[in-house]
N, C-alpha and C positions, 0 to 999 in steps of 0.2 A: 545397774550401774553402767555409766557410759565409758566408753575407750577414749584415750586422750586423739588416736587417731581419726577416729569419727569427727571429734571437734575439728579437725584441722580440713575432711573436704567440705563441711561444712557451706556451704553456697556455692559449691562448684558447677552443680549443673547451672544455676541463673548466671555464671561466668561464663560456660560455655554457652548457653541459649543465646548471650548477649552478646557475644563474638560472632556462632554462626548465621542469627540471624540477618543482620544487610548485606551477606550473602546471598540466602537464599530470596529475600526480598528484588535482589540486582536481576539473578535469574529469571526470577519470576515475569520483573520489566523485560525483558529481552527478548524472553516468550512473547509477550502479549504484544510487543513492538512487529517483533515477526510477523504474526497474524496478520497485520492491521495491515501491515504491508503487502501484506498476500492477498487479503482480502481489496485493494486498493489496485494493484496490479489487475485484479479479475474487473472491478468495474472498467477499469483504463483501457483494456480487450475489448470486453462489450461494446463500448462509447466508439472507439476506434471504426469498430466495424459496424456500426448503425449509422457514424459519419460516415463512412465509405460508402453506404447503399445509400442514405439521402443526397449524397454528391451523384452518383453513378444513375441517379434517377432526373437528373437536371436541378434539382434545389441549390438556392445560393448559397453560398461559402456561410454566409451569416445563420441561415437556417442549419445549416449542418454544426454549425460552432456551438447552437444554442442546443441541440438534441447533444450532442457531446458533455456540455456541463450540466447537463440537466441528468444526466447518468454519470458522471465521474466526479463531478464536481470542478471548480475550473479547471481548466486546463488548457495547452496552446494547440493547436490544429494548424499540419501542413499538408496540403493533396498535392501531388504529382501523379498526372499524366501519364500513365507507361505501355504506350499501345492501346489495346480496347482496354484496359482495365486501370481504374482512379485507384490509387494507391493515398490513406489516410496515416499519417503519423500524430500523434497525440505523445506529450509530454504533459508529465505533475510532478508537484513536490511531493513527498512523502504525507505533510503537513503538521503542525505542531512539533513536538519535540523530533519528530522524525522528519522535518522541512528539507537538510540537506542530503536527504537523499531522494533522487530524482529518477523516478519511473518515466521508461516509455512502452509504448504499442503501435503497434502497424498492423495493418488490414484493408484488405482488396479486394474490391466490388468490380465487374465487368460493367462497362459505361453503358449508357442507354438502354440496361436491363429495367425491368421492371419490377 
């Protein structure tokens, strides 16, 4: 025989699974947004500094731009000058849902290195 009390929690957990779950779903996104972004900052390094050594080796600004998005995917390229050594700046968007946020990188190749 049943308790009148039993009847009454009666679908409580599917109330609460249904309450905590698009919490734990938000979390989840926010993790994997993290990542993406971490993982995006590391190619943005990379590129940064493989346009640095393609600058610092005499290659044009366009070939350095094109080894840069070809590792980071687009992204903008500015070199300055700084005594012997090209200093490359690279900026990106996060992209897609993470678009306004805006990564950057810098990295420095000594000029005329080889």
């Amino acid at each position: 025989m049943r308790s009148r009390s039993a009847d009454g929690e009666r679908g409580s957990a599917t109330a609460e699974l249904a309450v905590a779950l698009p919490a734990v779903a938000l979390v989840l996104a926010a993790c994997l947004g993290a990542v993406q972004l971490g993982a995006q900052q590391v190619r943005l390094t990379d590129a940064a500094a493989d346009a640095a050594r393609a600058l610092a080796r005499g290659e044009s600004s366009g070939d350095a731009a094109a080894i840069a998005n070809r590792v980071a995917g687009r992204a903008d390229l500015s070199a300055v000058r700084d005594g012997r050594f090209l200093c490359v700046t690279l900026g990106a968007d996060g992209g897609g849902v993470l678009a306004p946020f805006r990564l950057h990188a810098e990295s420095c190749a000594v000029a005329g290195g080889a």
